[in-house]
C-alpha positions as CSV (number, residue, x, y, z in Angstrom):
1,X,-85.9,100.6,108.8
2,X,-83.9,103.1,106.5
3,X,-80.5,102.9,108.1
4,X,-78.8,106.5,107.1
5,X,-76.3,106.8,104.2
6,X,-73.5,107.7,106.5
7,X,-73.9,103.9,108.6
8,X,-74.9,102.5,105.0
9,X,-71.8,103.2,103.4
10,X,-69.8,101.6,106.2
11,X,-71.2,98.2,105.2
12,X,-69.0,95.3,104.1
13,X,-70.5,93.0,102.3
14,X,-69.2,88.7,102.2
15,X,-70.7,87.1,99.4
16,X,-69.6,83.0,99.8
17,X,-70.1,79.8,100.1
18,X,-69.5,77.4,102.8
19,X,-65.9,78.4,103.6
20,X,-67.4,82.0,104.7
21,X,-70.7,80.7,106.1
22,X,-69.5,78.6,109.2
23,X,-70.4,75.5,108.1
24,X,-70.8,72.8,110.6
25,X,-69.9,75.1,113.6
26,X,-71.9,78.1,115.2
27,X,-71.8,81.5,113.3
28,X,-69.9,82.9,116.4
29,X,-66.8,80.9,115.3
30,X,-66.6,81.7,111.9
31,X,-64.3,83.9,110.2
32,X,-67.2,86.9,108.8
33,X,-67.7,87.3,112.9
34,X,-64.3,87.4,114.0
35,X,-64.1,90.0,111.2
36,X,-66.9,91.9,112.9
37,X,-65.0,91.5,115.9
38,X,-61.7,93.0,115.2
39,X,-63.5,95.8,112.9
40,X,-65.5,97.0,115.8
41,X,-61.9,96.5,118.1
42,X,-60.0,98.3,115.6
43,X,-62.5,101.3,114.1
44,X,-65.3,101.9,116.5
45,X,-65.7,105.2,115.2
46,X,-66.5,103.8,111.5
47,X,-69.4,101.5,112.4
48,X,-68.5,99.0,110.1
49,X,-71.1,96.3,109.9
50,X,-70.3,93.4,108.3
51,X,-73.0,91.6,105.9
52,X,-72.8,87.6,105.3
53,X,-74.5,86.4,102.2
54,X,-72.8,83.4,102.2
55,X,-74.6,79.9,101.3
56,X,-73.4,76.5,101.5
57,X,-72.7,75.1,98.3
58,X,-73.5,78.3,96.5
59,X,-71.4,78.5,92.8
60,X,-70.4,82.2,90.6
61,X,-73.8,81.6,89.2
62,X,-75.8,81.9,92.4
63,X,-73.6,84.3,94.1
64,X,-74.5,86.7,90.9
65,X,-78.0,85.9,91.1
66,X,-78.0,87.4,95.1
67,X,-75.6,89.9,94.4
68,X,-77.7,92.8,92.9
69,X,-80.3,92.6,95.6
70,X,-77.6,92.5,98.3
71,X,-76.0,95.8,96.7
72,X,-78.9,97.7,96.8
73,X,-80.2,96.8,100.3
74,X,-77.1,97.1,101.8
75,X,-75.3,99.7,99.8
76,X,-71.5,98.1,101.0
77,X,-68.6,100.2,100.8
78,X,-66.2,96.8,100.7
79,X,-67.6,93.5,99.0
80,X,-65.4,90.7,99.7
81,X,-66.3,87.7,97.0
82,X,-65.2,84.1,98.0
83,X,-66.8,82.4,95.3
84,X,-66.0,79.5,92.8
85,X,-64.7,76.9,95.2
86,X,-68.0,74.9,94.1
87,X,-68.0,76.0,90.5
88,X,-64.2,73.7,90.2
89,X,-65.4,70.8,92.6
90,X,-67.8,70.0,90.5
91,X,-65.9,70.9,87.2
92,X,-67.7,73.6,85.7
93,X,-67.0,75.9,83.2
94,X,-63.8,78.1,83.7
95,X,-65.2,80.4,81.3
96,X,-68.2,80.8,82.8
97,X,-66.8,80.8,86.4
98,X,-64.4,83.9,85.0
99,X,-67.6,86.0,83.4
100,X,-69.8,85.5,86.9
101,X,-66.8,86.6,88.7
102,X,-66.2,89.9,86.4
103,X,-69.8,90.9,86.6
104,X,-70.1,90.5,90.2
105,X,-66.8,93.0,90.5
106,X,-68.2,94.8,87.8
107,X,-71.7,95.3,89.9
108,X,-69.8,96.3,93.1
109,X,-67.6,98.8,91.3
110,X,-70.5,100.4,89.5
111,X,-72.3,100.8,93.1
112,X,-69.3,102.7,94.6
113,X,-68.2,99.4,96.3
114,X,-64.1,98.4,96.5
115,X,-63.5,94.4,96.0
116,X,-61.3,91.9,97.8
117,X,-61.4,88.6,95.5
118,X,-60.3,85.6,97.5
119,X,-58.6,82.9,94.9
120,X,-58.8,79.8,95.9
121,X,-57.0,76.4,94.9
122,X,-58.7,73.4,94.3
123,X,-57.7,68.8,94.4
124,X,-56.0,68.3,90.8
125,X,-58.9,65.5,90.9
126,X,-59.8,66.9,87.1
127,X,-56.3,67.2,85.9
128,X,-53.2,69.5,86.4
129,X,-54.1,71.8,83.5
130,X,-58.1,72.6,84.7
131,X,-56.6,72.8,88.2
132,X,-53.7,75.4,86.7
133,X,-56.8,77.2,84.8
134,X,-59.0,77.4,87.6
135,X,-56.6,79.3,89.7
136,X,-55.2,81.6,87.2
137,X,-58.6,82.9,86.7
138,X,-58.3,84.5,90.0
139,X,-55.0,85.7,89.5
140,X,-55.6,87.3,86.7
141,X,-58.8,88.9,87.6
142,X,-57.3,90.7,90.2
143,X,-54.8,92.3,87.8
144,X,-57.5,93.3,84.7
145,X,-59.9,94.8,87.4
146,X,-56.8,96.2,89.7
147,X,-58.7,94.7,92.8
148,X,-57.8,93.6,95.9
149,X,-56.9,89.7,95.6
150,X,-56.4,86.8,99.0
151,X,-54.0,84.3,96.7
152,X,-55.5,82.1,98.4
153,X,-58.2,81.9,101.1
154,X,-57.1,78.7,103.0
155,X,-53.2,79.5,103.1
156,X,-51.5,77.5,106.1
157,X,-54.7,75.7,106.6
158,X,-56.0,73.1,103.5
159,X,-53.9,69.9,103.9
160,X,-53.6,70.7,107.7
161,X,-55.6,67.8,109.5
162,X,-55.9,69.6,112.7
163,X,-56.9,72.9,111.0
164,X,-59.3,70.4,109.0
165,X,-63.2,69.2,109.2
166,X,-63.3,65.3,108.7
167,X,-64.8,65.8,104.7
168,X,-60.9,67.3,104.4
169,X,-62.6,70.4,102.5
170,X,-63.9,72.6,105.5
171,X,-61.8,74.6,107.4
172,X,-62.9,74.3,111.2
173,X,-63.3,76.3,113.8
174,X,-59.7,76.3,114.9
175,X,-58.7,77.5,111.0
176,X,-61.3,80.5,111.2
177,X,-58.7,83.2,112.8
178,X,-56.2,81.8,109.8
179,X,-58.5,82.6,107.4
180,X,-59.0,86.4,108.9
181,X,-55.6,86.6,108.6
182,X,-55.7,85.6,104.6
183,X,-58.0,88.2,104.2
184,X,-57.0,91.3,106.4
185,X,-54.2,92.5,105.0
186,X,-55.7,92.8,101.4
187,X,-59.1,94.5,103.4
188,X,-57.4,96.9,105.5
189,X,-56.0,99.6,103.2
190,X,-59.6,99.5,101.9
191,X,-60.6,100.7,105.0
């Protein structure tokens, strides 16, 4: 079913991995459905329907597979990328990580879409300098494309044992309303 371009263009689109997908609890709890929540609280009169196409373990690379596809069936207005987490745990390419990240803002600007890029930080368990690297590529993204940029997704939450899954990487269900927070002040004037 067709939905019409008015209630199209209200869609936001999340394209993550497990931080955005609820991992290990139900959908419900997670932060994409609070978001729902509080957008259908706060702007009933928009329609805004939020979109999750968010996998566990997904990398830059896979998220820019999906992300055409995604564009053009949902047609967002708002794509909110929370990618790369993966791509520095397992010590990929920086370079790489940087060019999947600029296409997939590239993609959404050329379909009408605004971004909100959340940065993330990641265990110096490769060294200070690729740990440095692979957060500056984040940073500076969100200056060249003059995008919308969450410093960092899990702010007042990673190193918090009771905001904490067991693995020490997943935010639980208790961190999910913190991690709406990150986000809603750099969504909101996109709104």
């Amino acid at each position: 079913m067709l939905l019409p371009a008015a209630a199209a263009a209200q869609s936001i689109l999340v394209l993550g991995d497990s931080l955005s997908s609820a991992y290990n609890m139900s959908q419900e709890q997670g932060w994409v459905n609070l978001l729902q929540q509080k957008l259908t609280q706060q702007y009933p009169q928009a329609r805004y329907k939020v979109v999750n196409s968010s996998t566990s373990g997904d990398t830059t690379a896979g998220g820019l597979n999906r992300l055409p596809a995604m564009l053009r069936q949902h047609q967002p207005k708002v794509v909110i990328i929370e990618l790369g987490g993966n791509d520095g745990l397992r010590g990929l390419s920086l370079k790489q990580m940087r060019a999947n990240l600029t296409r997939m803002i590239e993609l959404s600007k050329n379909n009408d879409a605004q971004v909100v890029l959340a940065g993330m930080h990641i265990p110096p368990n490769y060294g200070q300098r690729y740990t440095q690297l692979f957060h500056q590529v984040y940073v500076e993204l969100g200056q060249q494309q003059e995008i919308a940029l969450v410093p960092f997704l899990l702010e007042d939450i990673g190193g918090v044992n009771d905001l904490m899954q067991a693995d020490g990487i997943h935010p639980n269900a208790k961190a999910q309303p913190v991690i709406l927070d990150n986000i809603w002040p750099h969504l909101e004037p996109l709104l």
